[in-house]
C-alpha positions in Angstrom: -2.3 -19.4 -9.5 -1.7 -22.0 -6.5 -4.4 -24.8 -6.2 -6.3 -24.9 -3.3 -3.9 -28.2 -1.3 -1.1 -26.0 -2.7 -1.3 -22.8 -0.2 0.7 -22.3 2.9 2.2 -19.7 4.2 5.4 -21.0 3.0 4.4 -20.8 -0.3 2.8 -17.3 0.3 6.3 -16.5 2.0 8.0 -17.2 -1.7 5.5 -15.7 -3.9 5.7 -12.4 -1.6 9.6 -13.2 -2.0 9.4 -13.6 -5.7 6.6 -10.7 -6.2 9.1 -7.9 -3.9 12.2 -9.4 -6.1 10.2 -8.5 -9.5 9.5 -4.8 -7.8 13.1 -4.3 -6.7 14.2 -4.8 -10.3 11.9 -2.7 -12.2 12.0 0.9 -9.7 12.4 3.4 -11.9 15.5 6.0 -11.0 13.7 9.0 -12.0 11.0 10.3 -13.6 12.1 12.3 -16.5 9.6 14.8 -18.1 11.9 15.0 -21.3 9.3 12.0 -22.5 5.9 13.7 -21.7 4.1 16.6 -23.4 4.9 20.3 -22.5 1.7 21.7 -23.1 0.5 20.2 -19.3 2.0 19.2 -16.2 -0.8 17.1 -15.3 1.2 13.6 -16.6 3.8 14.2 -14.4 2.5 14.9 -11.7 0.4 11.7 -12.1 3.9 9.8 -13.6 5.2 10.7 -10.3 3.1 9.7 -7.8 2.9 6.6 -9.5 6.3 6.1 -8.7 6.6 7.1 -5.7 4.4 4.9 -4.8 6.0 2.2 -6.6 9.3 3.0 -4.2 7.4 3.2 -1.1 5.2 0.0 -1.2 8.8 -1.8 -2.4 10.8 -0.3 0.5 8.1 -1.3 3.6 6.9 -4.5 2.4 10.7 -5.8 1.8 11.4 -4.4 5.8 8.1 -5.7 6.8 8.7 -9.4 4.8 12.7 -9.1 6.7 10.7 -8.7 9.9 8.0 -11.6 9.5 10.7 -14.2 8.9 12.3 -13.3 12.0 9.2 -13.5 13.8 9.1 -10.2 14.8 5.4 -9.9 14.0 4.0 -6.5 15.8 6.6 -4.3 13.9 5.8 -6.5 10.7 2.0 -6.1 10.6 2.7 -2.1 11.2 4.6 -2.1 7.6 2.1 -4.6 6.0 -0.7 -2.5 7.4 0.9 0.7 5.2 1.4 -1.4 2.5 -2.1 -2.0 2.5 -3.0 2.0 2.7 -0.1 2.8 -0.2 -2.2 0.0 -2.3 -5.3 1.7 -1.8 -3.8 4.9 -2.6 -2.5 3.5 -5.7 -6.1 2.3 -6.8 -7.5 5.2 -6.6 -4.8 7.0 -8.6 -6.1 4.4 -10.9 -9.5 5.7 -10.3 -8.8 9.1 -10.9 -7.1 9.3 -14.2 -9.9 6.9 -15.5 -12.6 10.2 -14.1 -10.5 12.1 -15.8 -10.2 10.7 -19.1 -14.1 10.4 -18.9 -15.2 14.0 -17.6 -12.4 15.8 -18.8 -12.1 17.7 -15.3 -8.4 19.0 -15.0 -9.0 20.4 -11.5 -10.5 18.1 -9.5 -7.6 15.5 -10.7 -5.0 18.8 -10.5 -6.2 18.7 -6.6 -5.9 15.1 -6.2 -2.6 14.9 -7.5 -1.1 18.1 -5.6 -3.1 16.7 -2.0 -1.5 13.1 -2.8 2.2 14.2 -3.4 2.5 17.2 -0.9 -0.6 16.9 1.3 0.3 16.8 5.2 -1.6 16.6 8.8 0.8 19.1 10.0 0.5 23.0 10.6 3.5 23.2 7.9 1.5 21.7 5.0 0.0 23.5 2.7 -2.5 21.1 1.5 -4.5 18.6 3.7 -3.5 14.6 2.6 -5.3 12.6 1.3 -7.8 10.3 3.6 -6.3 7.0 3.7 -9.2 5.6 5.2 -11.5 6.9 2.7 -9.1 5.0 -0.1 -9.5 1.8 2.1 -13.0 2.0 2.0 -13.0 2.5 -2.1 -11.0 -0.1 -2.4 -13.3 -2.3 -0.3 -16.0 -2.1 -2.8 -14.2 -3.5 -5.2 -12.5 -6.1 -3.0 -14.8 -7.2 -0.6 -13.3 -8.2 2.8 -10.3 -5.3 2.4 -11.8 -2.8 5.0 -11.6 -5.5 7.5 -8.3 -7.3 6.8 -7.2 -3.7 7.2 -8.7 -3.1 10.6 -7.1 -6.4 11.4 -3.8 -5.1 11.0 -4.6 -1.9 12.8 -5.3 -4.1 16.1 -1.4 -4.7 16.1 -0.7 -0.9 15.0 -2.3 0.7 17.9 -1.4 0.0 21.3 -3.9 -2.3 22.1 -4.7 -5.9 22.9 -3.1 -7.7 20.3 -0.5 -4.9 19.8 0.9 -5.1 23.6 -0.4 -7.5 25.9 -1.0 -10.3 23.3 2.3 -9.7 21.7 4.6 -9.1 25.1 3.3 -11.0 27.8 2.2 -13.6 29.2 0.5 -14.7 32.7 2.3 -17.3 34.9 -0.6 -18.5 36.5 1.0 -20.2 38.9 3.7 -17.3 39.8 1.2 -15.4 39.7 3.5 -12.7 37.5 3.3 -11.1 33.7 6.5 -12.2 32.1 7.2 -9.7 29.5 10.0 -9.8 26.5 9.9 -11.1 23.5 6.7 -11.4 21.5 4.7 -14.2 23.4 2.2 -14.6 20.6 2.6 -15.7 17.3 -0.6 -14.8 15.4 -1.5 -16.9 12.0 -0.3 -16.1 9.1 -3.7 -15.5 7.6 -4.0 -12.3 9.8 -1.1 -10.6 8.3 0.6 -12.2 5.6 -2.5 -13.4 3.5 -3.9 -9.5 3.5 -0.3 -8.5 2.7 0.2 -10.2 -0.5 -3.5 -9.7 -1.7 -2.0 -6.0 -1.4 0.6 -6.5 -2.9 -1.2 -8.1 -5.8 -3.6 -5.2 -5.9 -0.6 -2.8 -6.4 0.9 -4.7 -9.0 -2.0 -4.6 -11.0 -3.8 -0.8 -10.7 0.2 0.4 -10.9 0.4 -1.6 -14.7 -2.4 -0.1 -15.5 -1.7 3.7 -14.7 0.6 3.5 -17.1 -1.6 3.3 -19.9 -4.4 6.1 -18.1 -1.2 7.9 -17.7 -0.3 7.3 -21.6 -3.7 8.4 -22.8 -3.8 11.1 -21.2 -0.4 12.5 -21.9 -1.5 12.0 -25.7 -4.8 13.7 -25.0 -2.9 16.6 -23.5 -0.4 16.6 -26.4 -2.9 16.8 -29.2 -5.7 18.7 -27.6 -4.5 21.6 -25.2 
């Protein structure tokens, strides 16, 4: 852990860097059922939404990171902002398995798997997905602060102030014109970058520890059903 004197956002730039180099290395390939129980598909279905997660929060946050350095900051804070959503969707995958493991109810964790892997908006979806907002706001009461970090990053997502005029104009008062191009506005770091790696920090851990939820409860399945 840095000391105090020792953050910057160059030094959050390489721990990010460091942090997406450690993901990259350890995604799994596949998820092969050969090592879980056959009496329940529950632990795979959980194993593999972990993992799919794990392969969508690595693929975004390295584009997003790629982005940031080059100073294209709109299109970067629109990855981080999912990064943050796939993190909260992560923890409570983390929550789940632990309500299941305590309550013993199969079908209210069947559903949440099932919504979580093939749940959609759309009119072709069986299922209805998963409220990301809803995770955000879970994951808020254990991390104070998260909701609003979150809504930070949605100010660049939607088309509004910060997202368009902020980021690509900028009034020549005395031409009495709106040059427009490039982003204009460079935002600090603190508004995307700091939330960003607290997210990615957040995965990192609630991901390490579904494995061992995910362990139990294969063993539970194994010796039980």
């Amino acid at each position: 852990m840095r000391s105090r004197k020792e953050i910057s956002e160059e030094n959050i730039r390489s721990d990010i860097r460091d942090l997406l180099c450690r993901f990259e290395a350890c995604l799994p390939d596949r998820v092969d059922p050969a090592g879980l129980t056959l009496k329940s598909k529950i632990p795979f279905k959980a194993l593999s939404l972990k993992e799919l997660l794990f392969h969508r929060i690595t693929s975004i946050s390295t584009a997003g990171m790629e982005m940031y350095e080059q100073n294209r900051r709109v299109p970067a804070y629109i990855l981080m902002r999912s990064a943050l959503e796939t993190s909260a969707l992560c923890y409570v995958l983390r929550k789940k398995l632990e309500a299941y493991l305590n309550d013993r109810d199969i079908e209210a964790l069947d559903n949440f798997l099932m919504k979580a892997i093939s749940g959609g908006r759309d009119e072709k979806s069986k299922l209805p997905a998963i409220n990301v907002l809803t995770c955000i706001d879970h994951l808020n009461k254990e991390y104070p602060d998260f909701r609003r970090m979150y809504d930070v990053l949605c100010e660049y997502a939607h088309p509004n102030y910060q997202g368009t005029f902020a980021a690509f104009g900028s009034v020549d008062s005395k031409n009495v014109w709106l040059d427009l191009g490039a982003e204009h506005s460079q935002p600090p770091p603190e508004f995307g970058l700091a939330p960003f790696f607290m997210a990615l920090l957040i995965f990192e851990e609630h991901y390490n520890m579904c494995a061992s939820l995910i362990a139990e409860m294969n063993e539970h399945f194994e010796k039980n059903t």
